[in-house]
C-alpha positions as CSV (number, residue, x, y, z in Angstrom):
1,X,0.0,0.0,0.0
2,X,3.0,2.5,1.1
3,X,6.7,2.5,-0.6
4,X,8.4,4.9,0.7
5,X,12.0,5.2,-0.8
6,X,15.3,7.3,0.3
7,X,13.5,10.3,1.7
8,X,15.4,12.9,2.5
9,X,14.4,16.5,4.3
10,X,16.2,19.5,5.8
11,X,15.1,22.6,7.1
12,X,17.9,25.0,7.2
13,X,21.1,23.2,8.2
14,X,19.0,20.3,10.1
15,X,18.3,17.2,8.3
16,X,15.9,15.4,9.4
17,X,15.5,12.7,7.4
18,X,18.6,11.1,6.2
19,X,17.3,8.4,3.7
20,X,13.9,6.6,4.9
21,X,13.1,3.3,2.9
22,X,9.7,1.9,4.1
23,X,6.8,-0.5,3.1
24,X,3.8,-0.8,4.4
25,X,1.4,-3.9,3.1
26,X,-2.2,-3.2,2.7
27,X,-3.7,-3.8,5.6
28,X,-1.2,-3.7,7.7
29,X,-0.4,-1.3,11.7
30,X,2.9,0.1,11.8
31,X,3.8,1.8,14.7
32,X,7.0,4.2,14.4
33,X,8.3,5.0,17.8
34,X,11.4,6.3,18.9
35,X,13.0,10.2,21.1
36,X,11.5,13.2,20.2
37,X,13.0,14.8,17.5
38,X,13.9,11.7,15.8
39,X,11.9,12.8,12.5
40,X,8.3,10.4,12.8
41,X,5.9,13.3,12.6
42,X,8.2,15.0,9.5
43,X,8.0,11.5,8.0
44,X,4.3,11.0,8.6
45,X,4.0,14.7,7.0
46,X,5.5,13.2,4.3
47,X,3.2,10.4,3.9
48,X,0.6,12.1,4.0
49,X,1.2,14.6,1.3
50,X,1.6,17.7,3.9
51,X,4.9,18.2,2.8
52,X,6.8,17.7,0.4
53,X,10.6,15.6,0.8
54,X,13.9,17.0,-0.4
55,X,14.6,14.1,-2.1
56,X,13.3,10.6,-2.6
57,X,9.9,8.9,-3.2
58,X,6.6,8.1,-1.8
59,X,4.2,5.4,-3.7
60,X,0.3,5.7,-2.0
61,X,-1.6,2.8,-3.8
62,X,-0.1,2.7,-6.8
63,X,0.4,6.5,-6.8
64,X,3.7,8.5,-7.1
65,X,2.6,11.4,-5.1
66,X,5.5,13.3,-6.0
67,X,4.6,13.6,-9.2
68,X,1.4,15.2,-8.5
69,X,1.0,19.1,-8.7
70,X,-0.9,21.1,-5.9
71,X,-4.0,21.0,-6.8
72,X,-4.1,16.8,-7.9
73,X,-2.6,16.3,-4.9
74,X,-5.0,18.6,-2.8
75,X,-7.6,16.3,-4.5
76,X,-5.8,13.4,-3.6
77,X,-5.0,13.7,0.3
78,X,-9.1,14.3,0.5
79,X,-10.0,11.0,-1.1
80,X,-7.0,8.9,0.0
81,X,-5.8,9.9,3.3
82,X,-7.1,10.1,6.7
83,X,-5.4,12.2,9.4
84,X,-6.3,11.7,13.3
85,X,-3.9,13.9,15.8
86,X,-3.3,14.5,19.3
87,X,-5.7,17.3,19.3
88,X,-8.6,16.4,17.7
89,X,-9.4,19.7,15.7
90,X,-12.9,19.4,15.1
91,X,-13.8,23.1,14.0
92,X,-16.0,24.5,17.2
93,X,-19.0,25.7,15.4
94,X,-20.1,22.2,14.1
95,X,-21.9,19.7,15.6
96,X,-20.0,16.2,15.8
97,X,-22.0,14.8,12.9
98,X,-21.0,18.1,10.5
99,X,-17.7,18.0,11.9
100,X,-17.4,14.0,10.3
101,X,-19.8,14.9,7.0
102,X,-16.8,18.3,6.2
103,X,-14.1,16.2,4.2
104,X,-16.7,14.7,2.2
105,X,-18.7,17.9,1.4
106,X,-14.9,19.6,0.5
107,X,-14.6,16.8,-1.5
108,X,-18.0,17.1,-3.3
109,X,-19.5,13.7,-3.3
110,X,-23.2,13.6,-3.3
111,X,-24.2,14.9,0.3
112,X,-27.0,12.0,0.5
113,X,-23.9,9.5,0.6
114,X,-21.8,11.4,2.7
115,X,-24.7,12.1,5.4
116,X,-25.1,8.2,5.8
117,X,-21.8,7.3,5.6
118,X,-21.1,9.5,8.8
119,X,-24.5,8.4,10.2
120,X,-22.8,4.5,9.9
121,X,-19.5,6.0,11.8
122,X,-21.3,7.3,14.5
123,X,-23.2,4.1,15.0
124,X,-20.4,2.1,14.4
125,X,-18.2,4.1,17.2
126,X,-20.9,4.3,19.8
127,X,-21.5,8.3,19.1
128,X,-25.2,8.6,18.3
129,X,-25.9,10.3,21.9
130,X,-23.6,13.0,20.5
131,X,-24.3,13.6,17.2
132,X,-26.0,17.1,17.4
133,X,-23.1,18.1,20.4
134,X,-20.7,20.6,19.4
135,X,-16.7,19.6,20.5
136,X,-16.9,21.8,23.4
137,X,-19.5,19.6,24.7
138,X,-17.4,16.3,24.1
139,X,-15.0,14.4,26.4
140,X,-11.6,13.6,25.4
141,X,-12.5,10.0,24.3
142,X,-15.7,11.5,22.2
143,X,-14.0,14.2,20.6
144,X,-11.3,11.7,19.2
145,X,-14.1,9.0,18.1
146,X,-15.3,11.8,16.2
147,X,-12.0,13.2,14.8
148,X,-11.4,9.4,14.2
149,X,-15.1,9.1,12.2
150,X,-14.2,12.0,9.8
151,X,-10.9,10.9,8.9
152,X,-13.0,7.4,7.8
153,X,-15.5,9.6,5.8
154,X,-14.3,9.3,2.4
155,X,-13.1,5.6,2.9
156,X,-9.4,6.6,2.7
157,X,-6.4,3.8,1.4
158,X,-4.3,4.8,4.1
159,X,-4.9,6.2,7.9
160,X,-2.2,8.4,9.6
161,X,-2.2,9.0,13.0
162,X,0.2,11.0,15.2
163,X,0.3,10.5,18.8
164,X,-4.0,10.0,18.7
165,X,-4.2,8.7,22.4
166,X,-1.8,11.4,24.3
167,X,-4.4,13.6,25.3
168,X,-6.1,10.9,27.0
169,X,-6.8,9.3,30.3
170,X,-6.1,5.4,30.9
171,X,-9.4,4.6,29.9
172,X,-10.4,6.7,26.8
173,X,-6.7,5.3,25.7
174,X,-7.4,2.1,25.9
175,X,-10.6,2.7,24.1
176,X,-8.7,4.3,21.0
177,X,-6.3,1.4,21.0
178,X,-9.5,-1.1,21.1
179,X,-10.7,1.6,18.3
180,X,-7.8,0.9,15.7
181,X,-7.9,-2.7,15.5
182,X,-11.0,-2.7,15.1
183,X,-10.6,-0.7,12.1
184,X,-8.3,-3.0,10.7
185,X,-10.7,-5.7,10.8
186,X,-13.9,-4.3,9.8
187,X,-12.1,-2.2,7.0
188,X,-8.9,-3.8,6.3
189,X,-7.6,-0.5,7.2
190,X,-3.5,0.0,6.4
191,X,-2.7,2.4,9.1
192,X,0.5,4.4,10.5
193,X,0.7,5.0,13.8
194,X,3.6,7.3,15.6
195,X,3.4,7.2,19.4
196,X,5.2,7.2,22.5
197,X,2.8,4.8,24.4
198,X,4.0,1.6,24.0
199,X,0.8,-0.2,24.7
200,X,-0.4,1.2,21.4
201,X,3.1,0.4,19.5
202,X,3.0,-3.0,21.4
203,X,-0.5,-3.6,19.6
204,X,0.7,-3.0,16.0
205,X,1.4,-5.6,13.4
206,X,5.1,-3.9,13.6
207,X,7.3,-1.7,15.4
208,X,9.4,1.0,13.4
209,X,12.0,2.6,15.8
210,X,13.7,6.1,14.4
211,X,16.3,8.2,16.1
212,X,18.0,11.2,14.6
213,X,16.2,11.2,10.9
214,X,17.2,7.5,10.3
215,X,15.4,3.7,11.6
216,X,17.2,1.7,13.3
């Protein structure tokens, strides 16, 4: 699903990554663990078309995102990529079920399909209490079902997620772990994962393990 290939990024005189080769099967949880500072959240960046590499390659299902210009790949993160982060950043002035429906209304499916799609996610992660609850009204655990939920939206080849249960107590972490295997199973989900709880590494398919731009 993923072949990365020799990436390579600076800013200024810091390199940060110094040559990452990686593959990532389809349906496959990959953890990538490792210091702070080591490069995991420039890498996932990378994956996910945020930014661009100095050098070197990234293949998304059959893809060479590289090659794409701004606006293709604009199109292309919507369709193929889902994001979850540490901070969930729903948008405050939409309820939890507008908040899911967003990505698939900016990427102008028909709204009919979009509308039950996110209705399915919410069933699906226990949320239909909350749908009509704006994030400010959400726990921690909600707020990240949800944030989880709209990154799902528009059926994405690949999920990224950086550091998705830090913000969390024991419980609502667990929960989220729970949350991404189940993922894998219903969906055959291929997802990237970088953390720095090691239950959650512990629970992927495979532990990457960078320090200072390179793994080891």
């Amino acid at each position: 699903m993923i072949a990365i290939k020799n990436l390579r990024k600076s800013f200024g005189k810091l390199t940060v990554l110094k040559g990452i080769t990686l593959s990532v099967r389809r349906g496959e949880i990959v953890s990538v663990v490792g210091p702070s500072g080591a490069g995991k959240t420039t890498l996932l960046q990378i994956v996910g078309t945020l930014s661009r590499p100095d050098s070197g390659s990234v293949v998304i299902d059959g893809v060479d995102v590289g090659r794409l210009n701004d606006n293709e790949l604009s199109t292309f993160r919507n369709s193929r990529v889902g994001f979850v982060f540490q901070f969930h950043n729903l948008l405050p002035e939409f309820t939890a079920f507008e908040n899911i429906c967003l990505p698939g209304y900016i990427g102008r499916r028909d709204r009919a399909e979009v509308e039950a799609r996110a209705g399915e996610l919410i069933e699906m992660l226990g949320l239909d209490l909350r749908r009509d609850h704006k994030p400010a009204e959400l726990s921690g655990g909600e707020a990240q079902r949800v944030a989880i939920a709209r990154a799902l939206i528009n059926s994405p080849a690949v999920l990224l997620a950086d550091e998705p249960s830090g913000n969390l107590d024991s419980r609502n972490r667990d929960e989220i772990h729970r949350l991404f295997l189940s993922l894998r199973e219903r969906f055959g989900q291929t997802i990237i994962i970088v953390t720095h709880d090691d239950n959650l590494a512990a629970m992927a398919d495979r532990r990457i393990t960078m320090t200072d731009g390179v793994i080891i």
